[in-house]
C-alpha positions in Angstrom: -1.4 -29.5 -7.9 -2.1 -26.8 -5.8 -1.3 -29.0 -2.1 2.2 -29.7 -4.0 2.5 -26.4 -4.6 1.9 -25.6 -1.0 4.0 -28.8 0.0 6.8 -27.1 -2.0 6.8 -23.7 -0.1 7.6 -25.6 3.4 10.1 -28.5 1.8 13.5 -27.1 2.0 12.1 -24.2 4.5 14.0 -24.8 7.7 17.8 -25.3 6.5 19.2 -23.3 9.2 22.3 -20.6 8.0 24.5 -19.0 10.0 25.3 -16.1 7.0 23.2 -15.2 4.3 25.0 -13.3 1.0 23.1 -11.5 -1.5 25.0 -11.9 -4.6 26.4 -8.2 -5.4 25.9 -6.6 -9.3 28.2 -8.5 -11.9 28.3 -7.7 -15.6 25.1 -8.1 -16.8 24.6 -11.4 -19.2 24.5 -11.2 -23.3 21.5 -11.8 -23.2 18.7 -10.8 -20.8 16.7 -11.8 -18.6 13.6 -13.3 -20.1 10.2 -11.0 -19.5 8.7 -13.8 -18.1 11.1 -13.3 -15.2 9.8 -9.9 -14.2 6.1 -11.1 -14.3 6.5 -13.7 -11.2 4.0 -12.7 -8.3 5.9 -12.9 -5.2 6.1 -16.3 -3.7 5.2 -14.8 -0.7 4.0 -11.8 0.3 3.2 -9.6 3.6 3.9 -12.9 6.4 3.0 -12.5 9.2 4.0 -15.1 12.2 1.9 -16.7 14.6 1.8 -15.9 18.1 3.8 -19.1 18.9 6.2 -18.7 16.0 5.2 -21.9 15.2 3.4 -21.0 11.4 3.1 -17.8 9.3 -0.3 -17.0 7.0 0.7 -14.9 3.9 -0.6 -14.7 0.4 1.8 -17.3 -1.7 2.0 -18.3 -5.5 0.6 -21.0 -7.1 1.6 -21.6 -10.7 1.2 -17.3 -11.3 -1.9 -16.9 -8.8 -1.8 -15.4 -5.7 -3.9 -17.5 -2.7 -3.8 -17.2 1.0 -2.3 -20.0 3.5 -1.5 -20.6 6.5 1.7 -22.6 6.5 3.2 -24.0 9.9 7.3 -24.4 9.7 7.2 -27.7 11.0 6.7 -29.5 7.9 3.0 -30.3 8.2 0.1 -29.6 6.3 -0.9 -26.2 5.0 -4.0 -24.7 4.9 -4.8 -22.9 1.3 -8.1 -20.5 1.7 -9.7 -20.0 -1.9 -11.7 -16.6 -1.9 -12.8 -16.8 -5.6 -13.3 -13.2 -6.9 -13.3 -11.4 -3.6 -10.2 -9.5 -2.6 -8.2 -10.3 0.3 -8.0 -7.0 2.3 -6.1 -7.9 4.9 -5.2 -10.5 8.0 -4.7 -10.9 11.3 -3.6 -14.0 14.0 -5.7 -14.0 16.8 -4.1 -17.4 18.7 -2.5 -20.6 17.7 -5.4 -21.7 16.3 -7.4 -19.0 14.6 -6.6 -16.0 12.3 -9.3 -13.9 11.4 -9.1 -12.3 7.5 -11.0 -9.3 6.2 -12.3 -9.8 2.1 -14.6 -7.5 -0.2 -16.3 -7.5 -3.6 -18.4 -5.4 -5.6 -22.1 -6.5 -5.1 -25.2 -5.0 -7.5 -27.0 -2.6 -5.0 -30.3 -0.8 -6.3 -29.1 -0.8 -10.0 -25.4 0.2 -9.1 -22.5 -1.5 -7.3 -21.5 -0.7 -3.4 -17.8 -2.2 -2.3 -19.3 -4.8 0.9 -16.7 -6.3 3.4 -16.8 -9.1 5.5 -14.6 -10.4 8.2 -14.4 -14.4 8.7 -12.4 -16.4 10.9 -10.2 -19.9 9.8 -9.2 -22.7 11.7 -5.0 -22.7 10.9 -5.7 -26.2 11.5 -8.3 -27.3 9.8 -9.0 -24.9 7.8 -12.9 -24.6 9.0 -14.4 -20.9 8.4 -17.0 -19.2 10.7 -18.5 -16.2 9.0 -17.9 -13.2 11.6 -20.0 -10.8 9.9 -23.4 -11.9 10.8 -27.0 -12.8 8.9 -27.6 -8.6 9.2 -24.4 -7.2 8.1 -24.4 -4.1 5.7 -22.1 -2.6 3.4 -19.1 -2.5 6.3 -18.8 -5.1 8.3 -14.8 -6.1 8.8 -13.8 -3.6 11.3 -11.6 -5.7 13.8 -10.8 -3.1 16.6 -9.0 -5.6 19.3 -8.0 -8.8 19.5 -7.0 -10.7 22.9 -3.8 -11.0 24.0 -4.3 -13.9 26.4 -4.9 -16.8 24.0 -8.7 -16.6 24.0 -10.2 -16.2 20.5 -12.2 -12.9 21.5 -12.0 -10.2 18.8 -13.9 -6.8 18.9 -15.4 -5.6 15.8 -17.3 -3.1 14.4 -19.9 -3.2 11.6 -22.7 -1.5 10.0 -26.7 -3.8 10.2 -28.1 -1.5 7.5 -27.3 0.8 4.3 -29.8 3.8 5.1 -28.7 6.9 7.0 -32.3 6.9 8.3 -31.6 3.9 10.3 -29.9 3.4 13.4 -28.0 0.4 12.1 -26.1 2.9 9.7 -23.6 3.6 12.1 -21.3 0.8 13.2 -21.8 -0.9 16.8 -19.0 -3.1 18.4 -19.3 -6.4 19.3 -17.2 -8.9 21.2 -17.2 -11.7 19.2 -15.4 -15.8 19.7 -14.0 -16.3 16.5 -14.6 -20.2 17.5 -17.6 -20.0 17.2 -19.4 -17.0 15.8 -21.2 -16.1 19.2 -21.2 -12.3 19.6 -22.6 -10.0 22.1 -22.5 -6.4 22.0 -20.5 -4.1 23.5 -21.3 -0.6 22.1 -24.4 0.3 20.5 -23.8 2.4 17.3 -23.6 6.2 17.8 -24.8 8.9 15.0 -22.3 10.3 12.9 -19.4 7.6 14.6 -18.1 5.2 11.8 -14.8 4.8 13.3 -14.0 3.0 16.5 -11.2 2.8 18.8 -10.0 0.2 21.7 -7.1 0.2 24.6 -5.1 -3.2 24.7 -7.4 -4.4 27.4 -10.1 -4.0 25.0 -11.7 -1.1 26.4 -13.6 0.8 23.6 -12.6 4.3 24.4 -12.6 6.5 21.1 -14.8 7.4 17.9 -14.3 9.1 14.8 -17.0 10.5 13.2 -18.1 12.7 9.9 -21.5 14.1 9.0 -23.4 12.3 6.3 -21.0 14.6 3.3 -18.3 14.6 5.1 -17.6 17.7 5.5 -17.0 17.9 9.2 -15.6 15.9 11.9 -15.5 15.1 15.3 -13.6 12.3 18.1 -15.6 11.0 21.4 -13.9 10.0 24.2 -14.3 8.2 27.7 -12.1 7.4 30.2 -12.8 3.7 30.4 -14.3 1.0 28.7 -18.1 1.7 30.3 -20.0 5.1 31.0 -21.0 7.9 28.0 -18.9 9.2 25.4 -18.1 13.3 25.1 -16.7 15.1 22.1 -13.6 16.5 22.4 -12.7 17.6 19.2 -14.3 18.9 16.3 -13.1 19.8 13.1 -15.5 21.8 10.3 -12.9 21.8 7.1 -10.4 19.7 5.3 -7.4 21.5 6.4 -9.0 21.3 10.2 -6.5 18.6 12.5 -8.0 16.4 14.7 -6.4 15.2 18.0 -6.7 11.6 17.9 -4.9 9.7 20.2 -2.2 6.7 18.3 -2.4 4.5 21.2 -3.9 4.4 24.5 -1.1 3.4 27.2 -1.5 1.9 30.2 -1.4 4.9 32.5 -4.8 6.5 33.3 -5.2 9.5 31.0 -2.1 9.1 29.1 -1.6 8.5 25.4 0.5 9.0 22.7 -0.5 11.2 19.4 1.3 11.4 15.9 1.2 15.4 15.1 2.8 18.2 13.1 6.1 19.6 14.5 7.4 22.6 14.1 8.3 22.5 10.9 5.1 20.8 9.5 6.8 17.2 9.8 4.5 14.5 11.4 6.1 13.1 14.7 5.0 11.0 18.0 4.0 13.0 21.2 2.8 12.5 24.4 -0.6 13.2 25.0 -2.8 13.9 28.2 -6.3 12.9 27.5 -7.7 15.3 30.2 -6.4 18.2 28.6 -5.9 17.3 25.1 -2.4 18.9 25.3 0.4 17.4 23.7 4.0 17.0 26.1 7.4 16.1 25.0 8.6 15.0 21.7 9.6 11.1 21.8 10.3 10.5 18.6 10.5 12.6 14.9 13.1 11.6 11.6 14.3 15.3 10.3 13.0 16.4 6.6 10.4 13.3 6.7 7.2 12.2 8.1 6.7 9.5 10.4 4.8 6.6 9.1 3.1 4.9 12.1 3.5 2.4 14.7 4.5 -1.1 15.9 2.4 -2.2 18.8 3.4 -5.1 21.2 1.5 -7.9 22.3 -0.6 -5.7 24.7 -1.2 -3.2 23.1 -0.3 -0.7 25.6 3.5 0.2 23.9 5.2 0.1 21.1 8.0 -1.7 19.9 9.4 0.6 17.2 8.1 3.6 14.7 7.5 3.3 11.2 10.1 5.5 9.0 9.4 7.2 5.8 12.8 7.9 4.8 14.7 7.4 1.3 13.7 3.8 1.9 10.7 2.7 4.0 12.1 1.5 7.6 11.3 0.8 11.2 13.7 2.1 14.2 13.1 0.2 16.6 13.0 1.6 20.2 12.8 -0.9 22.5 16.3 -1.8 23.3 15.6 -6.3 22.8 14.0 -6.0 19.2 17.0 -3.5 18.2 19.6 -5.7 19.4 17.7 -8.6 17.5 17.8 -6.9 14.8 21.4 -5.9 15.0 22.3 -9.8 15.7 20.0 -10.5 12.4 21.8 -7.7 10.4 25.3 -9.1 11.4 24.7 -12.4 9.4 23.9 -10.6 6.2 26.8 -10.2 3.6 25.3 -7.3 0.9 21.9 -7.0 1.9 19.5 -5.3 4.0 17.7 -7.1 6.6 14.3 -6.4 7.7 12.3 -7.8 10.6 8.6 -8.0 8.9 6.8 -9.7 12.3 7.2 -11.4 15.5 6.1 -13.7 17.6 4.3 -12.8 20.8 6.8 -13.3 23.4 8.9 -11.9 20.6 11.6 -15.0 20.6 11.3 -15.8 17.3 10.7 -13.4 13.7 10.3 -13.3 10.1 13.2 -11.6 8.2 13.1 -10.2 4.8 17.1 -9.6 3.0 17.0 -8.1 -0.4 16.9 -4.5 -1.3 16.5 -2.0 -3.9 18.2 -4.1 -6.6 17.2 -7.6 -5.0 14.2 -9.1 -4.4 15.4 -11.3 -1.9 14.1 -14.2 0.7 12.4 -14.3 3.8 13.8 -16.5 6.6 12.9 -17.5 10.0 15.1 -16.0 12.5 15.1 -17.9 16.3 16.8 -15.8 19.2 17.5 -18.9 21.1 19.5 -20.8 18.3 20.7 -17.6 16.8 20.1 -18.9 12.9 18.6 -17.7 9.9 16.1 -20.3 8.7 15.9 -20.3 4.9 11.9 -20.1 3.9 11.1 -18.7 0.7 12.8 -17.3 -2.2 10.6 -13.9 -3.5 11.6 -14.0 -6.9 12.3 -18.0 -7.7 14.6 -17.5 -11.0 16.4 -14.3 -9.9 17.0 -15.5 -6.2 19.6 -13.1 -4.0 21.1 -11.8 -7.2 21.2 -7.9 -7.7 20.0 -6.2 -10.8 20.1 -2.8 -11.5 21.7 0.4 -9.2 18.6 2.2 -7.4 19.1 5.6 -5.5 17.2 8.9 -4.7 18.4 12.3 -6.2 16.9 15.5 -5.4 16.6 18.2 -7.9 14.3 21.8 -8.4 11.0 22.2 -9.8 11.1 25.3 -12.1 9.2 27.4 -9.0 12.5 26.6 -6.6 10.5 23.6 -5.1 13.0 21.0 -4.2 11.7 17.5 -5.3 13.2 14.0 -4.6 13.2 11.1 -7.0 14.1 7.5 -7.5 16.4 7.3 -10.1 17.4 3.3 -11.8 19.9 3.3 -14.0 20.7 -0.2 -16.1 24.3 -1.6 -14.8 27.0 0.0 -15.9 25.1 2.2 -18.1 25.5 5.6 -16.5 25.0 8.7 -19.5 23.0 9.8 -22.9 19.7 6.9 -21.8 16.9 6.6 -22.9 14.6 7.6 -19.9 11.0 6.5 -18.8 9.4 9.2 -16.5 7.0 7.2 -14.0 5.0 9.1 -11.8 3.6 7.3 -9.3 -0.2 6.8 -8.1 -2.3 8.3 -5.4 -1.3 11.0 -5.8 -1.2 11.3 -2.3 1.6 8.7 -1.9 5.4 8.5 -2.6 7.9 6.4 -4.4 10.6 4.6 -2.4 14.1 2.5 -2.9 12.4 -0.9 -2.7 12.1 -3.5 -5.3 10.4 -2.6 -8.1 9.7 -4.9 -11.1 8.4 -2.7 -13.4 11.7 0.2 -12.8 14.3 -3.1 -12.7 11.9 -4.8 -16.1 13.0 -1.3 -17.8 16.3 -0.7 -16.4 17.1 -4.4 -17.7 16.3 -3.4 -21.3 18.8 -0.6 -21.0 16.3 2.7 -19.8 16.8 4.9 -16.9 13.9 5.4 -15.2 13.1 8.2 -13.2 9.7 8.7 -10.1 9.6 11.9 -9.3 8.2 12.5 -6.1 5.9 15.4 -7.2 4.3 17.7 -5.1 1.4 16.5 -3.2 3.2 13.6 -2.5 3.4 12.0 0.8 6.3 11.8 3.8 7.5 15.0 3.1 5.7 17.2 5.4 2.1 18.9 5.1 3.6 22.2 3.5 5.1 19.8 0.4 1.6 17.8 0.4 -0.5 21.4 0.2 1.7 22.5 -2.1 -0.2 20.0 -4.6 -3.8 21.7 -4.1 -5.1 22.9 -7.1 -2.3 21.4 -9.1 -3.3 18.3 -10.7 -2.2 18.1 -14.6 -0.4 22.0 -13.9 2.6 21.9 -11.4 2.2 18.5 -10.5 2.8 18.0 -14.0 5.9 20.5 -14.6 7.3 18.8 -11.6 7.5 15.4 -13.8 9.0 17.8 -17.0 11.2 19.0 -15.1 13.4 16.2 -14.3 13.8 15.4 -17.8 15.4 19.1 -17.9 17.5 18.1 -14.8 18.7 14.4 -15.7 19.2 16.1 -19.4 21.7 18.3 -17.8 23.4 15.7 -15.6 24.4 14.3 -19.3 22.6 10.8 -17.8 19.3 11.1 -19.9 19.0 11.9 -23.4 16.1 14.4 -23.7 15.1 13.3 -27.1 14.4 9.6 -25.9 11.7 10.2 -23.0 8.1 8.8 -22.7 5.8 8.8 -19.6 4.3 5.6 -18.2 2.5 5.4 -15.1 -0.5 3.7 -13.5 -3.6 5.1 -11.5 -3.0 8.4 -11.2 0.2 7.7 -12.4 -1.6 7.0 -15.8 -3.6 10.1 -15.6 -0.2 11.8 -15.6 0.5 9.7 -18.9 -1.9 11.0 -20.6 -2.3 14.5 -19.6 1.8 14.5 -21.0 0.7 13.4 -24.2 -1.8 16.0 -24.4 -0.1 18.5 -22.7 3.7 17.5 -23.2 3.4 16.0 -26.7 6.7 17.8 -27.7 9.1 16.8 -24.2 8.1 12.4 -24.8 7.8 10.0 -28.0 5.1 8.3 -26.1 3.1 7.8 -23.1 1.7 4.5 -21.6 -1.5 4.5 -19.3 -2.2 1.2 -17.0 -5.2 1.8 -15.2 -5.3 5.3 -15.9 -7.7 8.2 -14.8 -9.0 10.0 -18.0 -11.9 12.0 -16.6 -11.7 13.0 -12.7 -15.6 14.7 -13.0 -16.5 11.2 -14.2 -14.2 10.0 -10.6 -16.7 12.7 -8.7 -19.7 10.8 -9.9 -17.9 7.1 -9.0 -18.1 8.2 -5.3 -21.4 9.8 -4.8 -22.8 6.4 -3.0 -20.5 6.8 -0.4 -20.2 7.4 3.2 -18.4 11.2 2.9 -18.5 11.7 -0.7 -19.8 15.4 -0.3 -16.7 16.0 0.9 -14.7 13.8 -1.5 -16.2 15.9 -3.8 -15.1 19.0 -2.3 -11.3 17.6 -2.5 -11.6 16.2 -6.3 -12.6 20.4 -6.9 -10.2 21.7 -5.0 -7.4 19.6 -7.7 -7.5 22.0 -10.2 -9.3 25.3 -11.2 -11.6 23.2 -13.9 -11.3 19.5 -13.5 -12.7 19.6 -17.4 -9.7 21.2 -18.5 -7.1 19.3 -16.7 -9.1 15.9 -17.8 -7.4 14.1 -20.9 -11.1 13.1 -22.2 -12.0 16.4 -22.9 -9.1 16.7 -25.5 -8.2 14.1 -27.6 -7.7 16.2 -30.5 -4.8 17.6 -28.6 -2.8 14.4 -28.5 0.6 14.2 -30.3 2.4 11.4 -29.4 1.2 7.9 -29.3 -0.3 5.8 -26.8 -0.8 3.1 -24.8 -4.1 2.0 -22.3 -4.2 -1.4 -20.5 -7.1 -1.8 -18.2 -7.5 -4.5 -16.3 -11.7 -5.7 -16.7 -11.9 -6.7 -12.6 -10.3 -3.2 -11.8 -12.5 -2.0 -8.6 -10.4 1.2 -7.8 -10.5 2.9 -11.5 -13.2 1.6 -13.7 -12.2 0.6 -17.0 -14.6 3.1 -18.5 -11.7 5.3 -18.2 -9.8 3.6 -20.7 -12.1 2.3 -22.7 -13.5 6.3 -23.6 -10.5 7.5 -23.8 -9.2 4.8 -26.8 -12.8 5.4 -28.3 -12.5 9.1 -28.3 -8.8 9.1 -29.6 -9.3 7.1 -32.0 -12.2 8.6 -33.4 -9.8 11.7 -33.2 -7.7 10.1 -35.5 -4.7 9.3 -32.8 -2.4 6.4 -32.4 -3.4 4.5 -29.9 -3.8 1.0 -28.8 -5.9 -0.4 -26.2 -5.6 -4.0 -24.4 -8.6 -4.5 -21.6 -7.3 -7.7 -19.8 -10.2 -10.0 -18.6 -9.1 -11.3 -15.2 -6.1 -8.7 -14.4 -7.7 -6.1 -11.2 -6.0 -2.9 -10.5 -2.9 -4.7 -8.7 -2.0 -7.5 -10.9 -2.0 -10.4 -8.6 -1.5 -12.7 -11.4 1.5 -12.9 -13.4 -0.5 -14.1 -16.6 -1.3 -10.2 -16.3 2.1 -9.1 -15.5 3.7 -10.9 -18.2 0.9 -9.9 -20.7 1.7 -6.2 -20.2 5.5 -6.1 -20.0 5.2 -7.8 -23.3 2.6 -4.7 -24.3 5.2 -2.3 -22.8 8.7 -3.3 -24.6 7.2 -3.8 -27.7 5.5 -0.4 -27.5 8.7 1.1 -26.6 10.9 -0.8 -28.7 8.9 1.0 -31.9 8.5 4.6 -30.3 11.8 4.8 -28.1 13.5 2.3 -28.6 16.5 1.7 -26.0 
């Protein structure tokens, strides 16, 4: 069942297109679309192409379970890789024939649990594994630093050989490893207090990044070249401290380029002169935003384009073939935004994601030399290219003058006195963006507007809007999320008498600290995954690498974490409540849920608690999905109903 399922993901792949529409918003249907609907997994996720073009790996579907394959757009066989309970972290091609993939798991560790990673290498072909990581690996050991571009299957990567400071192996050494085979040799020995290590495209190790044992300070060695010492040549002894840490080493001796603070405390991309540290001329900046990184070429010397971190995520692409590419791509789409999500290595061939906000869209296979859109996959198999519901950012102030931006979904053709949902995101330091959503468009469909205010603290909207969140968790970080109830109220689109909070992470701290805080501004608040104690989050990291100074941070959140911590008070809730945890959660433990409900309930509070067995903090199945969107509207539909 599962090779058919494969089988079905390449039949009908290649039908080549010379337009592709996405159906634009119509009036919505009698009746709505089925919950069910919502729950789907993406039927493929993050693709990335091979360096041939010839095959993409990506996580796919499979009757509502994410799995990992590699699937060649020729028609023939895929490979499916089955990781049982691990986590896929992340992959990367390094030739035709081999990819190497980074997993983890919790593993018992001297009567607790440690997070372990591994790197191992498949055979697109075959499907044959070769375990990268070695017989002495520690708790790290998935570091890939550098791959070749020249076809070889040589990887560098960096990993720890023991758990204990006291040993040498504590801190990671680099070696070159054939992902053929397994054979390794190394390269760099490990260096005290350097965990972090750094290649040129030629895969010359050249940097380190370091921290004391807590964490609390920080340094970068450098050399020249890829053999001879290292030197420090940067040290930084508190949080707020900036490092100078090259992006990405270019092919001129001594040069570099570095993403730093401008002027007016936006990151942007500089040159950088590795003799004197000093950063030259501006290349690139996006005014009011921070930059979000960059896209590197086959060898790793330049970049192709800089990641944007706009009202909706983006790249701009600077080199002048990719952005006429992309403009060739983006003249074939009717009503939808086209994105170009990888390349291949001579850069004749990419993957192409059209959707949008509202949509979420199909990836296709875009060949320069042909000029076509090949059709591969549909994201969302029942709602195809059709639109749902209107998405856009508004900006309103904060009660202090702070101007804040949020994503605001309204249902179609709905536009005044709604029902709202409030739904902070999670990090906290991260942000909320106009990309698909299914749990905004799930809500919008069943007639709420929902509202993510980016909050202060967030991220991409300078350092000055990010500091501005110190000390404020569960105070202005929380006023910020009342306050656009007060503004949407005012705007005649929200009714304020219909509002509850729902929100995940710390998203679903937020939740709850509204319904003990905010009791009399919502009708209800719904936690998935939520933090309910962030002392009890101090004492989660104390076996790891830094966690003096994770600790530090967590203090710095608020005057008295107690106080700002919904365990503390359950006697102060007012509203009722909802907590789903999911059992296989390795980012929040479900202790923090499973306390909470105890402690409320034994408060005498309404509240119901649903602890889903297999479901992990990012709901890769949609068994999980479906089970809480089921959990949500009906726990809406009695306390604010739409």
């Amino acid at each position: 069942m599962l090779r058919w399922g494969l089988r079905l993901l390449v039949a009908g792949s290649l039908a080549a297109s010379t337009a592709v529409a996405v159906a634009q918003s119509a009036e919505q249907a009698a009746v709505p679309l089925d919950t069910a609907v919502f729950a789907e997994v993406p039927s493929l996720e993050a693709p990335e192409m091979s360096p041939s073009g010839k095959a993409i790996a990506a996580k796919v579907a499979i009757e509502g379970v994410q799995y990992f394959a590699i699937v060649p757009l020729d028609g023939g066989k895929p490979v499916l890789v089955g990781l049982g309970d691990a986590d896929l972290n992340w992959w990367q091609w390094v030739n035709d024939d081999w990819l190497v993939i980074g997993i983890g798991q919790l593993v018992p560790f001297q009567g607790d649990d440690i997070y372990v990673s591994r790197a191992v290498s498949v055979n697109a072909l075959s499907g044959k594994s070769v375990n990268l990581s070695g017989k002495n690996a520690a708790q790290d050991a998935d570091d890939l630093i550098w791959s070749a571009s020249d076809g070889t299957a040589r990887i560098l990567m960096a990993s720890q050989t023991s758990v204990y400071t006291s040993e040498a192996g504590f801190w990671p050494k680099v070696d070159e490893i054939d992902v053929s085979t397994g054979k390794r040799k190394t390269v760099v020995q490990g260096v005290e207090g350097i965990f972090n290590w750094y290649a040129d495209g030629s895969g010359a190790v050249r940097m380190g990044y370091g921290m004391s044992l807590d964490g609390r300070t920080r340094r970068v060695i450098y050399r020249a070249g890829g053999k001879g010492g290292f030197k420090t040549i940067d040290r930084a002894r508190t949080h707020r401290d900036a490092l100078t840490v090259p992006a990405m080493f270019l092919k001129e001796p001594g040069k570099a380029v570095m993403i730093a603070d401008d002027e007016g405390g936006y990151s942007a991309l500089y040159e950088l002169d590795l003799e004197t540290l000093a950063a030259g001329k501006q290349l690139f900046a996006t005014k009011g935003y921070d930059i979000g990184g960059l896209v590197p070429d086959a060898s790793g010397f330049n970049y192709l384009g800089v990641r944007v971190n706009e009202n909706r995520p983006g790249i701009r692409w600077t080199d002048p073939a990719i952005e006429a590419m992309h403009k060739a791509v983006a003249g074939k789409i009717k009503g939808g935004e086209p994105r170009i999500v990888s390349l291949s290595r001579d850069r004749s061939a990419a993957i192409v994601h059209v959707g949008g906000p509202n949509a979420p869209g199909a990836y296709f296979i875009y060949r320069a030399a042909d000029d076509a859109m090949l059709f591969l996959k549909m994201n969302n198999g029942t709602l195809g290219l059709k639109r749902l519901n209107p998405v856009r950012t508004i900006r309103y102030k904060a009660r202090d003058g702070l101007e804040i931006a949020a994503v605001l979904t309204l249902p179609f053709g709905k536009k005044s006195k709604l029902p709202l949902i409030v739904m902070p995101h999670g990090g906290p330091f991260a942000r909320d963006t106009e990309e698909w959503d299914w749990w905004t468009q799930f809500l919008a469909e069943r007639g709420y507007a929902v509202v993510q205010p980016n909050y202060r603290g967030s991220s991409g909207y300078g350092t000055m809007f990010t500091a501005k969140g110190l000390g404020q968790w569960g105070l202005a970080m929380q006023d910020d999320l009342n306050d656009v109830v007060t503004e949407l109220a005012k705007l005649g689109i929200a009714d304020p008498r219909r509002v509850c909070m729902v929100g995940a992470s710390y998203g679903g701290y937020a939740a709850l600290r509204a319904a003990q805080r905010d009791g009399a501004l919502y009708r209800c608040a719904v936690a998935y995954a939520g933090v309910s104690d962030l002392n009890r989050m101090i004492s989660h990291d104390r076996n790891f690498l830094g966690s003096g100074a994770r600790k530090d941070w967590l203090k710095m959140q608020a005057p008295d974490l107690k106080s700002v911590s919904p365990i503390h008070h359950p006697g102060d809730f007012t509203i009722p409540v909802l907590l789903v945890h999911g059992k296989k959660d390795r980012v929040v433990p479900p202790v923090h849920s499973r306390t909470m409900s105890q402690k409320l309930k034994s408060a005498g509070k309404d509240v119901l608690y649903i602890e889903q067995p297999e479901a992990d903090h990012h709901f890769t199945r949609s068994e999980d999905r479906l089970q809480f969107l089921k959990a949500l509207e009906a726990f809406l539909a009695k306390h604010n109903p739409a």
